[in-house]
DRENLOBA-934490 format. One line per 4 residues: number of its first residue (from 1); their letters; for each residue y negated, z, x negated of C-alpha. Coordinates in steps of 0.1 Angstrom, whole numbers, plus 5000, padded with zeros to 4 digits. Layout:
DRENLOBA-934490
NUM	A	Y,Z,X ~ ...;
END
This chain:
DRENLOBA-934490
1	XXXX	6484,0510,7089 ~ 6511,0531,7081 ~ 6498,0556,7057 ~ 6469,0564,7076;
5	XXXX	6442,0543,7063 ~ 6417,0526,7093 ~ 6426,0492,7094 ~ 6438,0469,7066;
9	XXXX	6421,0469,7031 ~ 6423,0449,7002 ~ 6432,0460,6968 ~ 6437,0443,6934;
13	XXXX	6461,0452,6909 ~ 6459,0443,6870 ~ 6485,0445,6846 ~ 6497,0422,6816;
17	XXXX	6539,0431,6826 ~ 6547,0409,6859 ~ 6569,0433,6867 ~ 6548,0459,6873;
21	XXXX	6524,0439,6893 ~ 6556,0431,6915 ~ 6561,0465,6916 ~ 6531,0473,6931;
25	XXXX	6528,0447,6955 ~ 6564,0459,6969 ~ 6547,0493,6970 ~ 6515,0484,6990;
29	XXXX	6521,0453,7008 ~ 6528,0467,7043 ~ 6497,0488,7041 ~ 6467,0470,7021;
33	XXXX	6466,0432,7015 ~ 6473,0429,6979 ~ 6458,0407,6949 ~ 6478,0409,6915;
37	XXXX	6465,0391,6880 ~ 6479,0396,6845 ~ 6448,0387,6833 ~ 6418,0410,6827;
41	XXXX	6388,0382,6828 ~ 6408,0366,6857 ~ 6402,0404,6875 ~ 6367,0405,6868;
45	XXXX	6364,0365,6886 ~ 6384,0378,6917 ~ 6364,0408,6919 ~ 6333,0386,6921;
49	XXXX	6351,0364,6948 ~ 6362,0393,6971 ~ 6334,0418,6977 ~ 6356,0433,6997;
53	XXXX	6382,0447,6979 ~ 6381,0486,6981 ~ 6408,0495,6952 ~ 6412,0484,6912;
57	XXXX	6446,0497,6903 ~ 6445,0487,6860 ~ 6469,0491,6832 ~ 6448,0511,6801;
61	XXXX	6470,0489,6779 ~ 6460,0448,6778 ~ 6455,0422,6757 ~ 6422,0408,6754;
65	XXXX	6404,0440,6775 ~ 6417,0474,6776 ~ 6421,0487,6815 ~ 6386,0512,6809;
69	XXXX	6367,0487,6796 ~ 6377,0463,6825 ~ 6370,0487,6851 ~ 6332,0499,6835;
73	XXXX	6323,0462,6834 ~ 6336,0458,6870 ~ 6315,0489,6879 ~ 6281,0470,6869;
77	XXXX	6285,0449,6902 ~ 6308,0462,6927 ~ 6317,0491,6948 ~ 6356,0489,6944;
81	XXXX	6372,0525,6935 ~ 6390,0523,6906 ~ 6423,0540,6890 ~ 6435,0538,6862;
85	XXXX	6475,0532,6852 ~ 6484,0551,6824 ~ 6506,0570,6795 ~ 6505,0598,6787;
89	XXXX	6496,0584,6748 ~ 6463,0569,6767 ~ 6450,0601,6776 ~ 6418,0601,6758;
93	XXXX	6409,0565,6769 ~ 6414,0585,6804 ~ 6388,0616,6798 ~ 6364,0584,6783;
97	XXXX	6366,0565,6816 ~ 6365,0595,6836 ~ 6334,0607,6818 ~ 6312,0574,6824;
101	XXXX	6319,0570,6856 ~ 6342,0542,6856 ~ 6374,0552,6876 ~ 6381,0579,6906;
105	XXXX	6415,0589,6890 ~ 6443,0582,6873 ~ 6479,0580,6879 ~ 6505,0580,6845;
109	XXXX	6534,0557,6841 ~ 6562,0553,6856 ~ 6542,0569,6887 ~ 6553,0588,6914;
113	XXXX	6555,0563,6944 ~ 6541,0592,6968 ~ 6515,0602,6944 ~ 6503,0568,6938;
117	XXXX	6502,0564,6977 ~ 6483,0591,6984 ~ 6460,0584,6957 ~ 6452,0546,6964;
121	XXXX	6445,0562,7001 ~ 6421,0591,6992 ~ 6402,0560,6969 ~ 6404,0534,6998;
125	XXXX	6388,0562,7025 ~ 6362,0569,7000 ~ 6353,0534,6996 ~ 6353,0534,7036;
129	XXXX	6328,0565,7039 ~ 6307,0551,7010 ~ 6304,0517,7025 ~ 6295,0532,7060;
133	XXXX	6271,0559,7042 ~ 6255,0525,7020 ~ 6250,0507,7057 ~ 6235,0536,7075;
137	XXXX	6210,0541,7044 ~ 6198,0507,7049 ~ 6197,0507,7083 ~ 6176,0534,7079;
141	XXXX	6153,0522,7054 ~ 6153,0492,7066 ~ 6138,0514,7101 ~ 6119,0525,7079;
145	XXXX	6099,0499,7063 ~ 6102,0474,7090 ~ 6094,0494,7125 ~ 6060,0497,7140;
149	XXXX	6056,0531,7149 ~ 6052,0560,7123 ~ 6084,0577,7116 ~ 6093,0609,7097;
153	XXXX	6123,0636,7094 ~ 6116,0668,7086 ~ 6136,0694,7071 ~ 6140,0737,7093;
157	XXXX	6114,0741,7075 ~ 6088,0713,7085 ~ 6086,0697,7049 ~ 6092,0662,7048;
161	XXXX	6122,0648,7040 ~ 6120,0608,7047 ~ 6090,0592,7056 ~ 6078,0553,7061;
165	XXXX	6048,0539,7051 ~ 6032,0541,7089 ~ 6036,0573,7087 ~ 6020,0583,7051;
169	XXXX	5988,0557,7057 ~ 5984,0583,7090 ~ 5981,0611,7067 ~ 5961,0591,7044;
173	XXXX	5982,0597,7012 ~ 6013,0574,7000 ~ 6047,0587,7003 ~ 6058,0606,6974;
177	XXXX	6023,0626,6978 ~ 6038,0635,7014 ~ 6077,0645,7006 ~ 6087,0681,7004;
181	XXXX	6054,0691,7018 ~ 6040,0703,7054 ~ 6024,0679,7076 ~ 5997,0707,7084;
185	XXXX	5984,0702,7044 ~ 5983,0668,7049 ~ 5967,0665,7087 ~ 5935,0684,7080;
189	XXXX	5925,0697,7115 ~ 5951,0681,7134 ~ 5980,0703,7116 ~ 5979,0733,7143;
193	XXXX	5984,0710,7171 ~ 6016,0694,7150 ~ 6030,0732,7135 ~ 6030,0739,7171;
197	XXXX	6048,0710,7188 ~ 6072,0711,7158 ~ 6083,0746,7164 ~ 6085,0739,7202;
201	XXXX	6111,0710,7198 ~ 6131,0731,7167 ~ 6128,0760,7193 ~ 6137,0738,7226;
205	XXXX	6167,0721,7202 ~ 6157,0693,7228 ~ 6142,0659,7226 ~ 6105,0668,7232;
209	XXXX	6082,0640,7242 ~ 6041,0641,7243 ~ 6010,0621,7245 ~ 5985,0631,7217;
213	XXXX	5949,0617,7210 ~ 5927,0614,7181 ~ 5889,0605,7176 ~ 5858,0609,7196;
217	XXXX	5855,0608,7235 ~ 5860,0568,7249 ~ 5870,0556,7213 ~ 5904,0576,7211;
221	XXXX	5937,0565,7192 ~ 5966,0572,7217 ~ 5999,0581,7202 ~ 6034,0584,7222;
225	XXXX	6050,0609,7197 ~ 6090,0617,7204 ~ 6110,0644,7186 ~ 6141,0646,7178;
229	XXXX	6163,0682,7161 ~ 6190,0673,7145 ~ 6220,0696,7142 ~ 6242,0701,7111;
233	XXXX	6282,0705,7114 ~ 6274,0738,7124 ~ 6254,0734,7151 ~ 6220,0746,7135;
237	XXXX	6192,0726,7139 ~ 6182,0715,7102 ~ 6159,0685,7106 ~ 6135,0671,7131;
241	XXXX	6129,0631,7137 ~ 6098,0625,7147 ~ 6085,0590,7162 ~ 6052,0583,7167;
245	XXXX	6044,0550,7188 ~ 6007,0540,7186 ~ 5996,0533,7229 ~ 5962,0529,7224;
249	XXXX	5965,0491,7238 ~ 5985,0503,7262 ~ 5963,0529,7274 ~ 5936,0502,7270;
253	XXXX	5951,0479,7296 ~ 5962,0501,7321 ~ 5928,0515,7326 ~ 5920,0477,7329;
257	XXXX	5946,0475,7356 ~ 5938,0511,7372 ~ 5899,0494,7372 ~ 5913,0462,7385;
261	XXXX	5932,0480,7413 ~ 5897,0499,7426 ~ 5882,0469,7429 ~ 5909,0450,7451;
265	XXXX	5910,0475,7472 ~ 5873,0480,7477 ~ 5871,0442,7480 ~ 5897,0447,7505;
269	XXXX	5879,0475,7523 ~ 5847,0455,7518 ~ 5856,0421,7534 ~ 5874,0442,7559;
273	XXXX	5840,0457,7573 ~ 5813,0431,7558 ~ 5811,0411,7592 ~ 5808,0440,7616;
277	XXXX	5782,0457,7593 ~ 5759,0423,7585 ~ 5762,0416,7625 ~ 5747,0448,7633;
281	XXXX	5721,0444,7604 ~ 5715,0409,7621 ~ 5707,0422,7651 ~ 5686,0453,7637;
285	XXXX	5666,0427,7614 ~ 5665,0399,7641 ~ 5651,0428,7665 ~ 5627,0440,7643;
289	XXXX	5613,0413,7631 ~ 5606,0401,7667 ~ 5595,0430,7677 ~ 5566,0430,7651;
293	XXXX	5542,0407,7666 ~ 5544,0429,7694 ~ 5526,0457,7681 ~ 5503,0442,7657;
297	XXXX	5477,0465,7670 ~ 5494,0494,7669 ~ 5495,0506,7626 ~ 5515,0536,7635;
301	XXXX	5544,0517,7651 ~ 5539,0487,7626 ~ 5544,0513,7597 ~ 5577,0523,7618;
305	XXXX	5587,0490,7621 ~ 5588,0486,7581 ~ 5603,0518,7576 ~ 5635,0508,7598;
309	XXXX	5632,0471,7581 ~ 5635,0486,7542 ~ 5663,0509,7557 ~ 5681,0479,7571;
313	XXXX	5675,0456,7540 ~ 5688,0486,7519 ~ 5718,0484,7542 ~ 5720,0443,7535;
317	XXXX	5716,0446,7498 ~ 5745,0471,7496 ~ 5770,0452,7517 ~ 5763,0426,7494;
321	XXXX	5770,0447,7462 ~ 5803,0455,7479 ~ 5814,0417,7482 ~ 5795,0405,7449;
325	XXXX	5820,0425,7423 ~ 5849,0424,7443 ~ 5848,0386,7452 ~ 5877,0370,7433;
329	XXXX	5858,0337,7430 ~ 5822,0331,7438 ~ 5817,0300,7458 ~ 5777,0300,7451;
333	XXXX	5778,0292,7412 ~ 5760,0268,7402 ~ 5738,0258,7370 ~ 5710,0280,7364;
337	XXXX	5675,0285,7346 ~ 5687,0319,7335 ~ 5641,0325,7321 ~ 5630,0306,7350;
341	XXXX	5650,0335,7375 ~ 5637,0361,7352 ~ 5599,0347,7356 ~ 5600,0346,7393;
345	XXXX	5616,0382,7394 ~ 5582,0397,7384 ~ 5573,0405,7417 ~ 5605,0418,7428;
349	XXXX	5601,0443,7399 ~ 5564,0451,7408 ~ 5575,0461,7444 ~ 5612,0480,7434;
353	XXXX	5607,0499,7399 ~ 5571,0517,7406 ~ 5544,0524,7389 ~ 5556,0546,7359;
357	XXXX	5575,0520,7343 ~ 5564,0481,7326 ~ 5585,0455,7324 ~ 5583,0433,7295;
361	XXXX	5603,0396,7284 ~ 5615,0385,7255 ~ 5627,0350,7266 ~ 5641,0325,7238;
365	XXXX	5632,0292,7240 ~ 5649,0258,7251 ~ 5684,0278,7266 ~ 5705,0257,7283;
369	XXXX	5716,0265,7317 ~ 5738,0290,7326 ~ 5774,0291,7355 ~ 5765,0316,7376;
373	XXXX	5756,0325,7414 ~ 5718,0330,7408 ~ 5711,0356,7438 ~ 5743,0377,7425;
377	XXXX	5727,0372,7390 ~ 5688,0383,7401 ~ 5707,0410,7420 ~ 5723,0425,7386;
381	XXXX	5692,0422,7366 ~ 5674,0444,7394 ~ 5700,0468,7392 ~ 5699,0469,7354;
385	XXXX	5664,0475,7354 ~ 5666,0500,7385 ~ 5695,0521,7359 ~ 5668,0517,7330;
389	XXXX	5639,0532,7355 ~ 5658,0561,7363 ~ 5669,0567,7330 ~ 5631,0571,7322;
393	XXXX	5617,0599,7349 ~ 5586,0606,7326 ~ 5581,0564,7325 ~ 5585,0537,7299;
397	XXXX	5592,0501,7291 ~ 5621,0479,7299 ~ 5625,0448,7283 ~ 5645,0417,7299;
401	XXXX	5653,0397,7270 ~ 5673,0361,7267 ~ 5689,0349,7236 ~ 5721,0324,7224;
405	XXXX	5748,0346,7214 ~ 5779,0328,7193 ~ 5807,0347,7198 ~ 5843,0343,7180;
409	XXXX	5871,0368,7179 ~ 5863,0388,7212 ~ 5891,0398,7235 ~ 5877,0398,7265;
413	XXXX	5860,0356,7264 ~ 5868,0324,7246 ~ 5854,0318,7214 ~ 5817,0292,7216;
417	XXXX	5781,0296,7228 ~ 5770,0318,7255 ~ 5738,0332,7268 ~ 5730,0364,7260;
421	XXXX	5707,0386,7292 ~ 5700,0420,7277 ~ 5681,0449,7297 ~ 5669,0478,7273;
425	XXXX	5653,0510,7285 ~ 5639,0534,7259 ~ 5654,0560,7281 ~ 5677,0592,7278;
429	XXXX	5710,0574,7268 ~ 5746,0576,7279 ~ 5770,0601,7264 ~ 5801,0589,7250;
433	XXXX	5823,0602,7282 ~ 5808,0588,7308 ~ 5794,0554,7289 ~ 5839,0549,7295;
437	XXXX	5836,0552,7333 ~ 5797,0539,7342 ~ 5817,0504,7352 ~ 5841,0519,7378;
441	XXXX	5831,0519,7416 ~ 5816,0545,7432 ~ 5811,0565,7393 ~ 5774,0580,7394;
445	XXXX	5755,0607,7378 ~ 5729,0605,7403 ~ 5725,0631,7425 ~ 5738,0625,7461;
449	XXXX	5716,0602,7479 ~ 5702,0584,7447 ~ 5731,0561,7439 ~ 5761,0544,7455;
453	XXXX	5779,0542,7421 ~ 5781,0506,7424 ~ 5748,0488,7407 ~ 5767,0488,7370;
457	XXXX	5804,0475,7389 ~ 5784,0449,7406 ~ 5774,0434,7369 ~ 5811,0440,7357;
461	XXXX	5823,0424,7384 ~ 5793,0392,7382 ~ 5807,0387,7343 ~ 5842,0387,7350;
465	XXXX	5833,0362,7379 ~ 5815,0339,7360 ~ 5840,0340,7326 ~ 5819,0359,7309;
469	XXXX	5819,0398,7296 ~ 5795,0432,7300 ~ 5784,0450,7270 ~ 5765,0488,7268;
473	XXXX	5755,0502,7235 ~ 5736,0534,7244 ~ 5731,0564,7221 ~ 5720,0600,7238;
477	XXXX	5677,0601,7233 ~ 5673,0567,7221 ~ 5680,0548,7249 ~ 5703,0520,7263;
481	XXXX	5709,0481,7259 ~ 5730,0469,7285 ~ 5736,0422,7274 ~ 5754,0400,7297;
485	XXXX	5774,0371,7280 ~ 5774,0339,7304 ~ 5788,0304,7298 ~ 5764,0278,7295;
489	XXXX	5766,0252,7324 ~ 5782,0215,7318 ~ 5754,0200,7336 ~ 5714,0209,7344;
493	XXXX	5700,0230,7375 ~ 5692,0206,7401 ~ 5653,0212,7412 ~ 5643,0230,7442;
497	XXXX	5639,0205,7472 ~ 5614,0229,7485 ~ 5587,0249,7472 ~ 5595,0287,7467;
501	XXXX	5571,0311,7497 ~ 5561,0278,7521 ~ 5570,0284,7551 ~ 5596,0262,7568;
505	XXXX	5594,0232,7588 ~ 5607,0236,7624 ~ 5610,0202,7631 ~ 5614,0186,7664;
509	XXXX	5626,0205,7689 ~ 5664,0207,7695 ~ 5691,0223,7722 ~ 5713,0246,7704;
513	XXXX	5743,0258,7716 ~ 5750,0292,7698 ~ 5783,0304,7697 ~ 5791,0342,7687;
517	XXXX	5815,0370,7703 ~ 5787,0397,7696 ~ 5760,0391,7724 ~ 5732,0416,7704;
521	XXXX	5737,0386,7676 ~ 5733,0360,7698 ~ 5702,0371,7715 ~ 5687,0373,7686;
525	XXXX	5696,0339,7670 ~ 5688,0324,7702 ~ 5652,0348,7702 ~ 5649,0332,7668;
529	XXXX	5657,0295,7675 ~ 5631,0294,7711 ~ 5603,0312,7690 ~ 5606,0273,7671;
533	XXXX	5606,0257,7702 ~ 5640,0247,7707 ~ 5662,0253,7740 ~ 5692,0274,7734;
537	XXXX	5726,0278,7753 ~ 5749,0311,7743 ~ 5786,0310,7741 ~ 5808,0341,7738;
541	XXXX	5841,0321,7717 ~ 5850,0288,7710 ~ 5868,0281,7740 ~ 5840,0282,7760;
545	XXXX	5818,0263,7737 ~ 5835,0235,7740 ~ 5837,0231,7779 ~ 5797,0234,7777;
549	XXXX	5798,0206,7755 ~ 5822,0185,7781 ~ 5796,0197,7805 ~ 5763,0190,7786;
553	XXXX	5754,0176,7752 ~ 5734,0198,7726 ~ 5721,0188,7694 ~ 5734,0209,7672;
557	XXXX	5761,0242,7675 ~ 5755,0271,7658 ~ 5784,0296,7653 ~ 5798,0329,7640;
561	XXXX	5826,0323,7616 ~ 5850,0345,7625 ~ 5854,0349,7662 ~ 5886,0358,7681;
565	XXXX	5909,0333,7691 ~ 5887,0303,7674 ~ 5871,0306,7640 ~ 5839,0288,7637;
569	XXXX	5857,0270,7610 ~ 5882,0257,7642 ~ 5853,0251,7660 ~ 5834,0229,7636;
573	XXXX	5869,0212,7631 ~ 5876,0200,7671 ~ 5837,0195,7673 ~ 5840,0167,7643;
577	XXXX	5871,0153,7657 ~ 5855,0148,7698 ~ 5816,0146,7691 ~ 5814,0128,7655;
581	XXXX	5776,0132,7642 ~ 5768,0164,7661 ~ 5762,0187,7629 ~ 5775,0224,7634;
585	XXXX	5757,0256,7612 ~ 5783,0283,7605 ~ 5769,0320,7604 ~ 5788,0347,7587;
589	XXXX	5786,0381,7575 ~ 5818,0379,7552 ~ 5819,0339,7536 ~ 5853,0349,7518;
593	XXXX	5866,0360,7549 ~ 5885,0325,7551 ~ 5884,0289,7535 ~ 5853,0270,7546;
597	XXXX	5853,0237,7541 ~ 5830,0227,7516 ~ 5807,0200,7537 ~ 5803,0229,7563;
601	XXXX	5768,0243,7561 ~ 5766,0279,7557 ~ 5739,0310,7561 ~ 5749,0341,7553;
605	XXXX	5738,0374,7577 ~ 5717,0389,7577 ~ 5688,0359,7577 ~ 5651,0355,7585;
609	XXXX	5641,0335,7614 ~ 5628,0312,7585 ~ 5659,0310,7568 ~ 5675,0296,7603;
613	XXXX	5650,0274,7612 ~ 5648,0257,7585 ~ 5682,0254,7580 ~ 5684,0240,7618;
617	XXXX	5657,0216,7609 ~ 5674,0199,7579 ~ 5703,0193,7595 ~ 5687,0178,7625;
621	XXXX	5668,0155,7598 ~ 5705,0150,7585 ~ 5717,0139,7621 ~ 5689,0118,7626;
625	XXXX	5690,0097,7593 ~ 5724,0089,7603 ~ 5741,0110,7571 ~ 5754,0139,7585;
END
């Protein structure tokens, strides 16, 4: 526009004489739209129309309303600058309206076209600025009140200057208690760590960004706190800005996702050496447990025997840990008598805890069944109770307890009915800082040799598995409670077909092809099978397996799952399709290693020459009866 002004504004011009609205309009028309009225009430109904208009140029002298009058009333609800037009007789009506408040200036009649100018554009850049300077102060409280994180500004001197309520509830006052004081008088202990950041960023005159914690060790409130010094037109720093951004979730789930991440990548390395590791405990086992008849009357070499068995089985049940809590799905749930497991462990915690520790249940009553791989699940309880022994080196109780838990509002599960498996050891307790980190892998506080770090991952690992969740209350000298939370099953356990200890049925005799690319495994499944009385044929890969079976029929294959060149999964497949009826046992050290069908019979290594013979023999039943 041509006088200077940013853009065009509007302004309204009152007066009773037309021609001094015409005037004025000839005046102002190539620089400002322009309203005109002769009518003071008719002004104060435009002025409610346009909320826009930045200038009121009045006559002091009307009918009806008096120009001073007009322009207080006009005050009471808008934002328009307004100037008075004038004679010199009206002075005092001037100094009046001056005085309240009511007009910016005045300009006396007949004006001074270049006077008047000026003047309507000093009023319309002031209603500019004062506009802008009403946005930004609700942009700012409206920052203020509405945003998330805690904000503050803070004069050179650290005193507070502006502050939302986020930030006042942190200092646990309201916010007039907090402005124009320090944040140190207000933060209690936490006020030297602040007085020192604060001076660092004034100091740096650079945005300064840190992460800050409050509250005890594994319960901490994480804080992303950015500040901000501000520079006057001089270039002095004279406030600071200071955002404060809670992270605690944040921090929350990436130590999820850092926890996630181990366990991948131990699943990964797991699975990766699972089958070479359970063939060699195969043939160690399988060796040994031949091998003992042998020297029945020799103790010393008997006791050897057992010595390199437990060392093996050690070996076994620690493979397994590695798979059980880095499995993403376990294939072996099914429903389960979560009391009845617990009563058959007694044994199993005879022989494993020792003498210095009892073992007591607390089993409720009439508990449905439970989703959940019941050797993974006996597994955790043992290690539980194995954590609870060694947290008890003079000896105490451990109780195994059972109970329906109801759970609502819990991040971690669904809301409904779960069964609650708590062990409890009256032991020395966790601390705080480690009770955070007893879940990840390999994390141990035994000394070396006494723990892999893994019994307490294994559980985590079991719950997540089975939708369920892993809670530890412990308190240092009283002990710990470690509860697993498990979904109750849709349907009932189905009963054992056979009885628990009898020993297995060989059945008639058979000839068994076995199929495996590691010949110590073979032997020994082949030592196995001919101590039952069946005939047995070795094949080194699938490939050859199947020109023995063009050659010469078997009655049933046995074979390693994974095997170069052929699977035992590829195996079973071209067996089905050219011999339907001849049933085929898959072996494996790694069952996740690939998709098995789920009508394919499977034993896990290492196994008992029980476990294989009767495995053989029910599947020879099977064949026989005509269902397999």
């Amino acid at each position: 526009m041509s006088d200077g002004t940013a853009g065009v504004g509007t302004i309204l011009a009152v007066d009773d004489e037309p021609d001094i609205l015409i005037a004025l309009e000839d005046l102002f028309e190539d620089s400002y739209r322009v309203l005109t009225t002769a009518r003071p009430a008719e002004a104060l109904e435009i002025l409610r129309a346009e909320p826009d208009i930045a200038v009121v140029l009045s006559d002091q002298r009307m009918p009806g309303l008096t120009g001073d009058a007009l322009l207080a009333e006009a005050r009471t609800f808008h934002d328009a600058q307004a100037i008075l037009l004038t004679g010199y007789a009206d002075i005092t009506a001037v100094i009046a309206a001056l005085n309240r408040g009511g007009i910016v200036g005045y300009v006396t009649k007949p004006w001074d076209a270049s006077l008047l100018r000026s003047t309507v554009r000093q009023a319309f850049e002031r209603h500019h600025l004062g506009r802008g300077l009403a946005t930004e102060r609700a942009l700012l409280r409206g920052l203020l009140d509405h945003a998330q994180d805690a904000i503050s500004f803070k004069d050179a001197q650290r005193r507070f200057v502006r502050l939302n309520a986020r930030k006042a509830a942190l200092l646990g006052h309201d916010i007039a208690a907090c402005l124009g004081r320090r944040e140190e008088e207000l933060a209690g202990t936490r006020g030297a760590a602040v007085i020192e950041a604060d001076a660092a960023a004034i100091r740096a005159g650079t945005v300064a960004e840190t992460l800050v914690s409050d509250g005890p060790t594994g319960a901490e409130q994480w804080r992303y706190v950015t500040r901000v010094p501000i520079r006057d037109v001089g270039g002095s720093i004279s406030h600071l800005a200071v955002i404060e951004r809670d992270v605690t979730e944040q921090r929350t789930l990436e130590a999820r996702l850092r926890q996630s991440d181990k366990m991948q990548a131990l699943g990964t390395l797991a699975g990766g050496i699972a089958h070479d590791f359970n063939n060699l405990l195969t043939a160690i086992l399988g060796s040994l447990e031949l091998a003992a008849p042998k020297v029945v009357d020799l103790p010393r070499v008997q006791r050897l025997i057992e010595n390199a068995r437990g060392a093996a089985e050690r070996g076994a049940s620690l493979t397994k840990r590695l798979l059980s809590f880095s499995r993403a799905h376990d294939l072996q749930a099914r429903a389960v008598n979560v009391n009845a497991l617990i009563v058959g462990m007694s044994d199993l915690f005879g022989r494993s805890l020792g003498g210095l520790v009892t073992v007591r249940t607390d089993l409720e009553d009439g508990l449905p069944a439970v989703q959940v791989d019941p050797e993974q699940l006996e597994l955790a309880v043992l290690n539980l109770c194995i954590n609870a022994r060694d947290a008890m080196p003079e000896g105490g109780a451990i109780t195994v307890a059972t109970r329906r838990l109801d759970i609502t509002a819990d991040p971690e599960i669904g809301d409904g009915a779960y069964l609650g498996l708590s062990v409890t050891d009256e032991g020395t307790g966790i601390p705080e800082e480690i009770l955070r980190r007893v879940c990840e892998p390999f994390f141990t506080t035994k000394a070396v040799g006494q723990g892999t770090g893994l019994g307490l991952a294994m559980v985590f690992g079991l719950a997540q598995q089975s939708k369920g969740r892993l809670a530890i209350d412990s308190e240092v000298g009283r002990g710990t409670r470690v509860e697993l939370a498990l979904p109750f099953a849709a349907a009932a356990p189905r009963q054992a077909t056979e009885v628990a200890g009898a020993a297995p049925v060989a059945g008639r005799r058979a000839r068994v092809l076995i199929v495996d690319d590691d010949p110590q495994v073979r032997h020994v499944t082949a030592s196995f099978l001919t101590g039952f009385g069946h005939s047995t044929t070795e094949a080194g890969d699938g490939d050859s397996a199947l020109q023995h079976l063009q050659r010469d029929r078997c009655d049933i294959v046995v074979a390693d799952l994974a095997m170069p060149g052929m699977s035992g999964v590829e195996l079973a497949a071209a067996i089905r399709d050219r011999y339907p009826g001849l049933p085929v046992l898959i072996l494996t050290g790694h069952a996740d290693a690939m998709q098995i069908p789920e009508d394919l019979p499977v034993l896990s290594k290492p196994f008992r020459s029980a476990d294989l013979a009767g495995r053989v023999a029910t599947l020879l039943d099977a064949a026989d009866s005509g269902s397999c």
